[in-house]
N, C-alpha and C positions, 0 to 999 in steps of 0.2 A: 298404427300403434306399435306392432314389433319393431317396425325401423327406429320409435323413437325411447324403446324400452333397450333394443341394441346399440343404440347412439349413448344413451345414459349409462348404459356398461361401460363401456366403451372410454366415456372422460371418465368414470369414477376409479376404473382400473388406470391410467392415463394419470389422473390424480393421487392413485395411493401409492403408483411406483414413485412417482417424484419425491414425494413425502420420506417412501422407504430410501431410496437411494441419497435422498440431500442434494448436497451442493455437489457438482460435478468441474472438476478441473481439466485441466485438456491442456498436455508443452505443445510446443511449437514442433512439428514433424523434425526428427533428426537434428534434434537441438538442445544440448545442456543445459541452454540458458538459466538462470532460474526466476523466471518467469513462467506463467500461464500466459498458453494466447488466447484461452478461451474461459470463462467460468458462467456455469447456467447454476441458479438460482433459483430454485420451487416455488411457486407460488404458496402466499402464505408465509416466508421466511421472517424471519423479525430483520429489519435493516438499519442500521448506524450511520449514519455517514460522520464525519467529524472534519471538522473547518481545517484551511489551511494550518499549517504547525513550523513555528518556528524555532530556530536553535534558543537555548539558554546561551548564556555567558561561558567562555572557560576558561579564560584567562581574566580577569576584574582590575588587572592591574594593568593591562592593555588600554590604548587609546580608545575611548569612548565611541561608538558606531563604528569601528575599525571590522575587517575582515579578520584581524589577529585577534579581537577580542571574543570573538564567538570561535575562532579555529578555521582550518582551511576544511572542502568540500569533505573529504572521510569524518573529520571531529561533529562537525554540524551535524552529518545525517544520523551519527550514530547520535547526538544530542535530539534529534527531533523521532526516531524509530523509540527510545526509550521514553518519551512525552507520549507518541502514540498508545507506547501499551498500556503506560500509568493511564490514559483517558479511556482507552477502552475496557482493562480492566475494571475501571470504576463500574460500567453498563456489566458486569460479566462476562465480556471477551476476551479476547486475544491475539496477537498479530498473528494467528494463524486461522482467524477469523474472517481475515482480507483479504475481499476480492476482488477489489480495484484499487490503486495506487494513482497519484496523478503527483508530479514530482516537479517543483519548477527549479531550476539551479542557473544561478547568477556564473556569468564566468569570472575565474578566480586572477582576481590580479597579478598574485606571486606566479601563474603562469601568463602571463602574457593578457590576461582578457580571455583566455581559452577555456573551455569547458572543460570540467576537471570529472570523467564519467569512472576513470578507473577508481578514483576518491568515493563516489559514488557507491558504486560496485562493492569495493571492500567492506564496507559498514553496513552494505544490505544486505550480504552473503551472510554475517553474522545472526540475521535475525531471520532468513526466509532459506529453504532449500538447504535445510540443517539436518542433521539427525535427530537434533530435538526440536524443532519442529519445521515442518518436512513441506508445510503448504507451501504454493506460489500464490501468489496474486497476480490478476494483469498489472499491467503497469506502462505509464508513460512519463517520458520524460523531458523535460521543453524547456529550452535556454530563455533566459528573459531577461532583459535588461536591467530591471533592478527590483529587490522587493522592499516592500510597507517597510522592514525595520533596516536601516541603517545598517551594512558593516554584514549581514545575513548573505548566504550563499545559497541556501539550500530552504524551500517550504515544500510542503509533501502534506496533500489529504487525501482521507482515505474511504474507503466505504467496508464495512464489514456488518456479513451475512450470520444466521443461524439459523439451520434448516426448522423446523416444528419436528 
């Protein structure tokens, strides 16, 4: 009976630190990036995930499914990271809420077919590993051949946490 009165101490302290401390981040040893390589998650958090996301239009007077009509890899991601936070917002959140990233990007034609990651990069830096807001999320990011919409370069879904 003490071993299992000291065992119940034991997860409930075990449980109320998670709770006190929240979500836990973790960079990459000896690395700027702005990424997380790690994030733990409390049991108990409330969890979002939200679907694939694709760019808006931003040129309309662009050829129709074109890679010009939606923008090259930086215009897009910044068009789908501001989709993300209008949808997370919506729940209450925030893209500093995310803690996993999963990122598909088409290679861009105006380079060669090449993956366009510094395009990438610029437009995420904007919204993650800022002064105003400071979170990382993990993140992956995976070349693919082509996505669901015509002329898109960039889909990005996400998952976002909030401790209790």
């Amino acid at each position: 009976m003490p071993r299992l009165l000291l065992l119940a101490g034991v997860l409930m302290a075990l449980t109320l630190n998670a709770k006190a401390e929240g979500i836990k981040r973790i960079d990459p040893p000896g690395s700027s990036f702005p990424i997380s390589q790690l994030v733990t998650v409390p049991a108990g958090s409330h969890l979002t995930f939200v679907s694939g996301t694709l760019p808006d239009i931003a040129d309309p007077n662009a050829i129709k499914g074109s890679s010009a009509a939606f923008g090259n890899t930086e215009t897009q991601t910044r068009s789908v990271l501001n989709k993300l936070r209008t949808a997370l917002r919506s729940q209450a959140l925030d893209l500093g809420d995310i803690v996993q990233l999963r990122v598909f990007l088409v290679g861009d034609p105006d380079k060669g077919g090449h993956l366009d990651f510094d395009g990438l990069q610029a437009a995420y830096t904007e919204f993650f590993a800022t002064a105003e807001q400071p979170r990382k999320p993990t993140r992956t990011a995976i070349q693919v051949v082509a996505l669901p919409l015509p002329g898109a370069l960039v889909e990005i879904e996400a998952i976002a946490a909030k401790a209790p």
